[in-house]
C-alpha positions as CSV (number, residue, x, y, z in Angstrom):
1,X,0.0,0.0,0.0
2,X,1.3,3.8,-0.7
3,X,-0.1,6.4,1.1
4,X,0.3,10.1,0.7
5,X,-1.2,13.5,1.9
6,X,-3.1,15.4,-0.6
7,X,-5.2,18.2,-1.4
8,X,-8.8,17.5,-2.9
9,X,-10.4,20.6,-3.9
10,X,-13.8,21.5,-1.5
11,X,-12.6,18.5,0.9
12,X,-9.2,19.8,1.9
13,X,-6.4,17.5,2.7
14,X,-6.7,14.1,2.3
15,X,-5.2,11.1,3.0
16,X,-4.6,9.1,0.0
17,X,-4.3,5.1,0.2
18,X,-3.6,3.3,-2.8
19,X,-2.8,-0.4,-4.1
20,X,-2.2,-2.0,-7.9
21,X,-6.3,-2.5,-7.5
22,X,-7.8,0.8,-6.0
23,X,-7.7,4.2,-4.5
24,X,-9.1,5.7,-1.4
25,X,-9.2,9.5,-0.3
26,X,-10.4,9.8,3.5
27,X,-11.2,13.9,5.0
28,X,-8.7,14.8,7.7
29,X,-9.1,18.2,7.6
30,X,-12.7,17.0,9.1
31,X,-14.5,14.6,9.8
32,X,-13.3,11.7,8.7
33,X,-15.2,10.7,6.1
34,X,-14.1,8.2,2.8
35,X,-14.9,10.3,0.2
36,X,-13.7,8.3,-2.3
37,X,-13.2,4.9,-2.8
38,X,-12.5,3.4,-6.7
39,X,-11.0,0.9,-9.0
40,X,-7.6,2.5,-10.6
41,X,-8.7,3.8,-14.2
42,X,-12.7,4.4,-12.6
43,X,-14.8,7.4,-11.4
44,X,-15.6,7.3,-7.8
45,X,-18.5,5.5,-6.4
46,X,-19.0,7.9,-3.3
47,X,-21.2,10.9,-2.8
48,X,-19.2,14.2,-3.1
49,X,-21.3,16.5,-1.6
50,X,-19.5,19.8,-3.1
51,X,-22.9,21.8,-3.4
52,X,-23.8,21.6,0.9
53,X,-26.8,20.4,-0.6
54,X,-27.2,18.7,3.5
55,X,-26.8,21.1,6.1
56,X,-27.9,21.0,9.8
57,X,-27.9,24.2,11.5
58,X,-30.7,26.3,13.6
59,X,-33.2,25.1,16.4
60,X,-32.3,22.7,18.8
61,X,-29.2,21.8,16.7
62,X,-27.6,25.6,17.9
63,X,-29.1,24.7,21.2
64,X,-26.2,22.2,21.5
65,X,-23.7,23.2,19.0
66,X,-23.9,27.1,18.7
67,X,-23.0,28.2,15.5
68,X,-21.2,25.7,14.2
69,X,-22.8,23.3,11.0
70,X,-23.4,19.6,10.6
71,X,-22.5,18.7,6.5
72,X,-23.0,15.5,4.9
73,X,-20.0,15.9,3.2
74,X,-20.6,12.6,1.5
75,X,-18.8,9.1,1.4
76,X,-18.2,6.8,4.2
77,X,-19.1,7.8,7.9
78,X,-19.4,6.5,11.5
79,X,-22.7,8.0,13.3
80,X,-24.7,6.9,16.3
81,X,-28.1,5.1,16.5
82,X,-31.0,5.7,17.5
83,X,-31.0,8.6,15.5
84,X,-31.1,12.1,17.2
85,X,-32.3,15.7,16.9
86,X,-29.5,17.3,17.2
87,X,-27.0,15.1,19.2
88,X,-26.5,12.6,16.0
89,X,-25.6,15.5,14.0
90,X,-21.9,16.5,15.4
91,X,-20.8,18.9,13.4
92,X,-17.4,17.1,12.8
93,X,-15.4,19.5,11.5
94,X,-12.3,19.5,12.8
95,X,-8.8,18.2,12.0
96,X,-8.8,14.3,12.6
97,X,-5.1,13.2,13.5
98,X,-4.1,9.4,11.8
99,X,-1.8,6.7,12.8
100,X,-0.5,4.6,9.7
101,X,1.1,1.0,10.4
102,X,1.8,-1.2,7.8
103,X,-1.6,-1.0,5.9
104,X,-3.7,-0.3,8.5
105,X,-4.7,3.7,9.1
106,X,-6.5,4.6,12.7
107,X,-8.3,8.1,12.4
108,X,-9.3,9.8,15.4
109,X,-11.4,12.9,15.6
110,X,-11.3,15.0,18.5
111,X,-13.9,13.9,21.4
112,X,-17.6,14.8,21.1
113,X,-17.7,17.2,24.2
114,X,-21.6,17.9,23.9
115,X,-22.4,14.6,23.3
116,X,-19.9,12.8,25.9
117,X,-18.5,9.9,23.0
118,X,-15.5,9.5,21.0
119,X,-15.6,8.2,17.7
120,X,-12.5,6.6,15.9
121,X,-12.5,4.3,12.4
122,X,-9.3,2.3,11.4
123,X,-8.7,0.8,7.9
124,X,-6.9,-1.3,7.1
125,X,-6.6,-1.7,2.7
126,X,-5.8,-4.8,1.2
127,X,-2.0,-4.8,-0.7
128,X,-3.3,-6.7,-3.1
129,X,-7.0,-6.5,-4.0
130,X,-9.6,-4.2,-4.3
131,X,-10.8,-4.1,-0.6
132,X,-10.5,-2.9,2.6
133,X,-11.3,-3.7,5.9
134,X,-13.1,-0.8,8.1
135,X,-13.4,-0.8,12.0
136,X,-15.4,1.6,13.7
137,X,-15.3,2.5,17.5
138,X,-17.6,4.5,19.8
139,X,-16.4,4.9,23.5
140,X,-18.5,6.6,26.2
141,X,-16.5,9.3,27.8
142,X,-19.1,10.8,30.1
143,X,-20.1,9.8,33.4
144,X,-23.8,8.2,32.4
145,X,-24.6,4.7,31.1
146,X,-26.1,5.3,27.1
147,X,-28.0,3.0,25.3
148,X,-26.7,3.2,21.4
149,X,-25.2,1.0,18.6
150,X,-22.8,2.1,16.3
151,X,-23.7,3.3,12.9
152,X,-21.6,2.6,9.7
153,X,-23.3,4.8,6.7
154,X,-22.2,4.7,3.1
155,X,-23.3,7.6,1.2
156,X,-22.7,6.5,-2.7
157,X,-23.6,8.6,-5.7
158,X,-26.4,9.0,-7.6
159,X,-27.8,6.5,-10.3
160,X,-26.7,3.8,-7.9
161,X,-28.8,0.3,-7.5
162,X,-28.4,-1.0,-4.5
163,X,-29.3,-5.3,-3.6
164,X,-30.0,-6.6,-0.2
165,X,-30.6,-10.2,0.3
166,X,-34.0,-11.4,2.2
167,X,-33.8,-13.6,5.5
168,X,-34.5,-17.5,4.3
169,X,-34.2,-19.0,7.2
170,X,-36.6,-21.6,8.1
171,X,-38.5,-20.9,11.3
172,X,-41.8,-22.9,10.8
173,X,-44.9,-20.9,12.4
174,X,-42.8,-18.1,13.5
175,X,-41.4,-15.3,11.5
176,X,-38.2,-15.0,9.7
177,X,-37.9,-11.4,8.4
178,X,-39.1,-7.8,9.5
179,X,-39.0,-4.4,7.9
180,X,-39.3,-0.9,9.5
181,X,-40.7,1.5,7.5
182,X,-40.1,5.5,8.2
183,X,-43.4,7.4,7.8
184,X,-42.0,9.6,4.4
185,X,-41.6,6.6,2.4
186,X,-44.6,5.0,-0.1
187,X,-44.0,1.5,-0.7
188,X,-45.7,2.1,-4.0
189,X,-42.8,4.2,-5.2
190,X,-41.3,2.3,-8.1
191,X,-38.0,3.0,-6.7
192,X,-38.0,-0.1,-4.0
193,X,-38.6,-3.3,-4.8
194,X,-39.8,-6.0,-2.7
195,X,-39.6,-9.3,-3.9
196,X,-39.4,-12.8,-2.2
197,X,-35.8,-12.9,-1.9
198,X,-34.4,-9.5,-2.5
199,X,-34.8,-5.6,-2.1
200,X,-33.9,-3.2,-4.6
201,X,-33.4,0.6,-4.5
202,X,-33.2,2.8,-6.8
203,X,-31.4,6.6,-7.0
204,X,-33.4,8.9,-9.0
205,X,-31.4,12.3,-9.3
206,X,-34.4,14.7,-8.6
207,X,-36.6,12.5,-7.0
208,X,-39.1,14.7,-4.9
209,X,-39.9,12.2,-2.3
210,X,-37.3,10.1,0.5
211,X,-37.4,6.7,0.9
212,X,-35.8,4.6,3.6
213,X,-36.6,0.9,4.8
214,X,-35.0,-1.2,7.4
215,X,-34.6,-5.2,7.8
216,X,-32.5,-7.9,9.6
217,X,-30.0,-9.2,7.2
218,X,-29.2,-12.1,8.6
219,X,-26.8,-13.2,5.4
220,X,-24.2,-10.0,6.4
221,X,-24.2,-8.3,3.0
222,X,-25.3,-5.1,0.9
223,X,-24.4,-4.7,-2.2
224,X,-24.5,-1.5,-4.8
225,X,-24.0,-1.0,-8.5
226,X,-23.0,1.3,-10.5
227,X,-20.2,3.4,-13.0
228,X,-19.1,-0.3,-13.6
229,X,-18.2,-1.2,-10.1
230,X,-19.9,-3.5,-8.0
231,X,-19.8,-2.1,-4.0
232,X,-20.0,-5.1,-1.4
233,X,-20.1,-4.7,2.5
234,X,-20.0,-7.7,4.9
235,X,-20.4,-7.3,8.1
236,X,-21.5,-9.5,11.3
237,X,-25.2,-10.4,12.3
238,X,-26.0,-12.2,15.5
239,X,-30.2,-12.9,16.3
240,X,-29.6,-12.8,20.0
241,X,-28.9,-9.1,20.3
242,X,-30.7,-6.7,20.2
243,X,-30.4,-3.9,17.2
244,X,-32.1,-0.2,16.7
245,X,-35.1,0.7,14.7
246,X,-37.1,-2.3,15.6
247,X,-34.4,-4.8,15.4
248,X,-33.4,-3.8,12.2
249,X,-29.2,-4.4,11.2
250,X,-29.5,-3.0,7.7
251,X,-30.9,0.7,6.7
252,X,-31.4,2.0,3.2
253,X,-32.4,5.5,2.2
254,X,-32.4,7.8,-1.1
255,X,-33.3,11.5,-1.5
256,X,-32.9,13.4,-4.8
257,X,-28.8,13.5,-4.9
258,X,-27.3,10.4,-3.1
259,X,-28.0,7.1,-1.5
260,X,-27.2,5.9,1.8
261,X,-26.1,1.6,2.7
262,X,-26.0,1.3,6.4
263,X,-24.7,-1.1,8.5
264,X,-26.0,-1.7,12.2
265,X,-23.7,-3.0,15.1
266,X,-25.4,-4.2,18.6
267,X,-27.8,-1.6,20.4
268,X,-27.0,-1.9,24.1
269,X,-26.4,-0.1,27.5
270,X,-23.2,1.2,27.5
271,X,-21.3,2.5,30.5
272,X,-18.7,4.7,31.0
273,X,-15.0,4.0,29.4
274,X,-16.8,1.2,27.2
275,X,-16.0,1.1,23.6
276,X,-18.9,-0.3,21.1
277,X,-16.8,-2.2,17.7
278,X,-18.7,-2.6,14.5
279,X,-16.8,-4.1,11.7
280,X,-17.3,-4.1,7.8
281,X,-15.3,-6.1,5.2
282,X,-15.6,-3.9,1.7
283,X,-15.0,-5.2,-2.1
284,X,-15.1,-3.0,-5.1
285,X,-15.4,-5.9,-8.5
286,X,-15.1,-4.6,-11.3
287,X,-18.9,-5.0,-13.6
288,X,-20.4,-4.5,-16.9
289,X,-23.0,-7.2,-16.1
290,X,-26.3,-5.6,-15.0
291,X,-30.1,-6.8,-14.1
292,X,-33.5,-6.8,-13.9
293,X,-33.7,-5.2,-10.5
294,X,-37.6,-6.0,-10.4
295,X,-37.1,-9.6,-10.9
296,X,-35.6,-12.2,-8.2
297,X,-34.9,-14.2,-10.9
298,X,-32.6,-11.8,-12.6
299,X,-31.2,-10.6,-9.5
300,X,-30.1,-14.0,-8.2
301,X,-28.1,-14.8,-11.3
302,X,-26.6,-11.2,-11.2
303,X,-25.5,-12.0,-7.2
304,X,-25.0,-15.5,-7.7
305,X,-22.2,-14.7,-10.5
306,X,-20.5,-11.5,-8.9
307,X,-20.9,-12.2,-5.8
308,X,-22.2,-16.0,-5.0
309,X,-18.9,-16.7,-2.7
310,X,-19.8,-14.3,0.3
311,X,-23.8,-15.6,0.0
């Protein structure tokens, strides 16, 4: 791996990590965010959000932070769940200090004073393949027990597809899968599909109505297509915990400029000086196949040829 500092236009100085496969570029200036993750010789598969086109500021966010702004930014990001007006929205903006060893890169941000957590990511990028292994950590640094779970949200660009795989396990009389549904979004919307054994989702650029749906993903995967690359993330599911948003480890949502792949970790009490680990294992494969994302059929064959060895 070779790494380097750079600058990256509206995001500032970056860190650069790079293989024979891929590149990555992760905000240090603030943040941290990966704001771009591709295969040498490809566009980016992250949201750039240059245009500030998600901003929190005002009410009972300057309650908390003052003046100060919460951006999107875009990319790869650690937040906390349940979500919360304002405290999820830190406005992380503020130099993050790194630690490189080997191939491995720990980024800390300075500590969430109003919020009493620290928040730290470390990835580690393969040397020789298109993938990277990313590590995020929440510790409680006030004096109070919380109840959260850690938050891993991938903000990827618009026109992306995104797959996740139904729950088939067999449980006889008793239930196998549930979905949360957030009171914005129309199950109608041609956008999302919901078929026997997957869920689709759809980014429309200029859609004038958000969707988001949760699940438990008991198979440990997401998956997202598009500008020829193929985005996987793996990442642990265990039924005897407990998870946010109705037991749901998986989150989905699209507006009119991006689309958001989320990963869940445990939601438990946590006391003070514990530290909360959720881990996710990415892929970028290169693709020129595509699908029928309305069809199981055509989705299965799509999954079952790209990425059939992590089902």
């Amino acid at each position: 791996m070779k790494y380097r500092e750079i600058e990256y236009d509206y995001f500032g100085r970056c860190l650069e990590l790079k293989n024979d496969k891929c590149t990555m570029l992760i905000m240090i200036e603030k943040g941290p965010r990966v704001i771009s993750f591709k295969l040498n010789g490809k566009e980016n598969i992250m949201c750039e959000d240059r245009n500030e086109q998600t901003i929190m500021t005002g009410g009972k966010f300057a309650e908390m932070f003052g003046d100060d702004k919460w951006f999107i930014y875009g990319g790869h990001r650690l937040w906390v769940s349940p979500e919360h007006d304002p405290k999820s929205y830190y406005p992380d903006n503020k130099k993050v200090s790194y630690v490189i060893d080997g191939n491995k890169v720990a980024l800390t941000p300075p500590p969430q004073i109003e919020t009493d957590m620290q928040f730290s990511l470390e990835i580690e990028l393969s040397q020789t393949d298109a993938a990277a292994t990313v590590t995020h950590k929440i510790k409680n640094i006030g004096k109070s027990n919380m109840k959260i779970a850690p938050w891993a949200m991938t903000v990827v660009d618009k026109n992306a597809v995104s797959i996740m795989p139904q729950s088939e396990k067999e449980t006889g009389l008793l239930s196998n899968r549930n979905f949360t549904v957030w009171p914005y979004t129309d199950l109608t919307d041609d956008r999302l599909y919901i078929g026997n054994k997957y869920l689709t989702l759809q980014q429309v650029p200029g859609a004038e109505t958000n969707i988001k749906i949760g699940f438990n993903d008991d198979k440990g995967w997401l998956a997202s297509l598009n500008k020829g690359q193929l985005f996987v993330k793996r990442f642990p599911y265990n039924e005897s915990v407990d998870y946010p948003d109705n037991n749901c480890n998986c989150e989905v949502f699209t507006n009119f400029f991006m689309m958001e792949i989320e990963s869940l970790g445990e939601l438990k009490e946590t006391k003070p000086n514990e530290v909360l680990t959720h881990i996710e294992s990415w892929e970028l494969i290169p693709c020129d196949g595509t699908f029928d994302r309305r069809d199981d059929r055509s989705i299965d064959e799509f999954v079952k040829k790209y990425i059939g060895q992590i089902l």
